[in-house]
N, C-alpha and C positions, 0 to 999 in steps of 0.2 A: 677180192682178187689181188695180187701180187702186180707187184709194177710192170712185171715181164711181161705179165697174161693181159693189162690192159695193152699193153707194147702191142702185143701180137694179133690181139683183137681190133686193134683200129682206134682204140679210143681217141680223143681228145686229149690232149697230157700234156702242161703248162706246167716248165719251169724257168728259174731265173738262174746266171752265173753268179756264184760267191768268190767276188775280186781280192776281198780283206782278210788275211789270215788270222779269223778270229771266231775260234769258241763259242764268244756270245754271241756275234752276227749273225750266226749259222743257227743259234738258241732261239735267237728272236725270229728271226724265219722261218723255223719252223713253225710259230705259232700261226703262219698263214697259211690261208686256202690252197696256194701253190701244191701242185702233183709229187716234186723233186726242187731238189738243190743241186749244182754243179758247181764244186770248186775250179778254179778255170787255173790250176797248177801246169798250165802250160805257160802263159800268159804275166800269171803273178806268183808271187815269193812265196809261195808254197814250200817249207821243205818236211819230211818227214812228223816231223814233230807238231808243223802245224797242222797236217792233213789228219794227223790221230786224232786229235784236239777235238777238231770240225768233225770228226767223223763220229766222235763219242756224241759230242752235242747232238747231232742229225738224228742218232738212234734214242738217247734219249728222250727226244722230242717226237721221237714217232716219226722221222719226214724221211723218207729216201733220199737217198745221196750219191751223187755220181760225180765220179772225177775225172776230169779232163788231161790227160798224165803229159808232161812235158815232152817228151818221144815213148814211142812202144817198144819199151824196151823188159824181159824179164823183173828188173828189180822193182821199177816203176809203177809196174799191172802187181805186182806180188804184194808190194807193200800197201797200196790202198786197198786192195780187195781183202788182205787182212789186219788190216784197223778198221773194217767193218764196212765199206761200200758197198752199196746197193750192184753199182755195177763201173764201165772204164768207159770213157768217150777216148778212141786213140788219135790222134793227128794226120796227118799224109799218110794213110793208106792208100798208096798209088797202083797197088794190081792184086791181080786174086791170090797170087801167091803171098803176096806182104797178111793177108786177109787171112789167109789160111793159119798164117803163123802166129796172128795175133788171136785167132782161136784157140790156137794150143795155148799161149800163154798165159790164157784166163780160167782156163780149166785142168782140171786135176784128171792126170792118165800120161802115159807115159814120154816121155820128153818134154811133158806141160808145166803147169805151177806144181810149186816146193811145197810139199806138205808140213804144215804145225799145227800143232793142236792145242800149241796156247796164246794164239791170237786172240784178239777180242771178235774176230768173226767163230774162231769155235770156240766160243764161250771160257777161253783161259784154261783149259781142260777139262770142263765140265759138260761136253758135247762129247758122244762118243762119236768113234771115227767114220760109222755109219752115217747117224744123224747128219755129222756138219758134212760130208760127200753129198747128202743128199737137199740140204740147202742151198748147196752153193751150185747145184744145176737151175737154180735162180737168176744166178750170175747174167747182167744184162752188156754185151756187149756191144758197142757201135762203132764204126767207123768213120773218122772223118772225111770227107770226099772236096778235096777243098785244090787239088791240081789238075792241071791238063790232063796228066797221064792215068788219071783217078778215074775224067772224063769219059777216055780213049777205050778202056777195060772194066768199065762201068758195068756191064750186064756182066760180064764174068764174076767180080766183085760182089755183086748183087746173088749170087746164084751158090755163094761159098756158106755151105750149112755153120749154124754159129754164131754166126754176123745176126746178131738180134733187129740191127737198124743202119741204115745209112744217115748219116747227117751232115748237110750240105754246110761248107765254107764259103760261101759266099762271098765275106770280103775277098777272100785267100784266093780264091777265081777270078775277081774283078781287077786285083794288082796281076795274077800270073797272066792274063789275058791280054795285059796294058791296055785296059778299058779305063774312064775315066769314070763312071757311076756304075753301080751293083744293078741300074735298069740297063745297061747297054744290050741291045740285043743278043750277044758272044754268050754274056752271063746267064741273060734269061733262058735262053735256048740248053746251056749247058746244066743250070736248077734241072728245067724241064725233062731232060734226058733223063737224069736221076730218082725221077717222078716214077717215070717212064719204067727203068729198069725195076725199082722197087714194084710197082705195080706186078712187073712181069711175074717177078716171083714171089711175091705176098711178100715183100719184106719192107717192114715199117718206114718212112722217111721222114728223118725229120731236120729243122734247119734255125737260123737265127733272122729274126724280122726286125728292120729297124722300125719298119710303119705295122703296129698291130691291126690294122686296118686292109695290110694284106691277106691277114690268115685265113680268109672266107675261101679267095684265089686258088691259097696254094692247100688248102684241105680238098677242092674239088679236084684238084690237079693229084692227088692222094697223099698229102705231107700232114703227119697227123701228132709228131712229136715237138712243141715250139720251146726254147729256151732262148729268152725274151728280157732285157734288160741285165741288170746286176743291180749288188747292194749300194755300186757308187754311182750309179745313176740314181737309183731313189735317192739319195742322199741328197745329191743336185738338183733333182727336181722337183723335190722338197724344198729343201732353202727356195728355189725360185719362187714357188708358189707362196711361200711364206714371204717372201719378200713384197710380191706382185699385193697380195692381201695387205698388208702391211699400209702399204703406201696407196694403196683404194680407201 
């Protein structure tokens, strides 16, 4: 099955953000059990050049790839999904209309994405133009859900054919909310809704866990897609433990 089709199905599907814009990182990750990788090219220095890089590594490595784009904006959704992305995480998708648009931007039809046919998503020219149309209705898209007003038009949002997934921001809630923890009741209630609206209309949801120890919770609550640490957290929690051993 295709990442889309476990998306759509419910499964279980664990991945990590890729903080470091690097080739190998993204090589070596792949060689793990992890579902997907997320470049978090919102976040960190991502530009063009790196995202190809990672993107070539991901596909050689066999591991799906998804990139988190700085804003949803045409060039941004254009250029990952043809250096070869699995599929876009977009940012503040705040209503069903922003939702809609970020549809069109990932699919190919008219006002949508630029067609080439020598991207390394269609094979450099070696995909005819059938074939790669018909790949890239693979294309995974999600949306971030991460403000008040994302909250407010939540079931609308949720109910916009396209939208493959909602994925909850959770910090991005907890500071717009001026909550002081990600448990404040405002937050949890507003995950919840999300849960909620997803459920309504079978649309996948999924979010980031600081305590893996949540994920049991929010699986029942129907959150089934977790993107769960990064490369510079193992890195730190590595050294720790290395440390901790060390001096045992």
């Amino acid at each position: 099955m295709t990442l889309k089709q476990r998306l759509t199905a419910g499964e279980l599907i664990v991945g990590t953000f890729v903080k470091t814009p690097s080739p190998i990182v993204v090589e070596v990750l792949a060689l793990s059990a992890l579902d997907c990788l997320c470049l978090d090219a919102e976040h960190a220095p991502f530009d063009r050049i790196a995202i190809d890089g990672c993107a070539m590594a991901a596909r050689a490595g066999g591991k799906d790839l998804l990139v988190r784009v700085p804003v949803a904006t045409p060039e941004h959704i254009l250029n990952a999904l043809d250096c070869g992305a699995t599929g876009i995480v977009a940012p503040h998708v705040r209503s069903a209309h922003e939702a809609r648009d970020l549809v069109r931007m990932a699919h190919y039809g008219a006002g949508g994405r630029g067609y080439a046919g020598s991207s390394r998503a269609a094979g450099y020219t070696t995909s005819s133009m059938a074939d790669h149309l018909e790949r890239s209705a693979r294309t995974i898209v999600i949306a971030q859900i991460e403000d008040p007003e994302s909250i407010e038009d939540i079931e609308a949002i949720a109910a916009v054919d396209g939208i493959d997934a909602l994925f909850v921001g959770r910090v991005d809630l907890t500071v717009a909310y001026g909550a002081a923890s990600q448990d404040d009741p405002r937050v949890v209630a507003a995950v919840e809704r999300v849960c909620a609206a997803g459920r309504a209309q079978g649309r996948p949801v999924g979010m980031f866990l600081a305590r893996t120890g949540d994920i049991p919770l929010w699986r029942e609550k129907g959150a089934s897609l977790f993107l769960l640490g990064s490369d510079h957290g193992f890195m730190l929690a590595g050294a720790a433990a290395l440390m901790a051993a060390a001096k045992a």
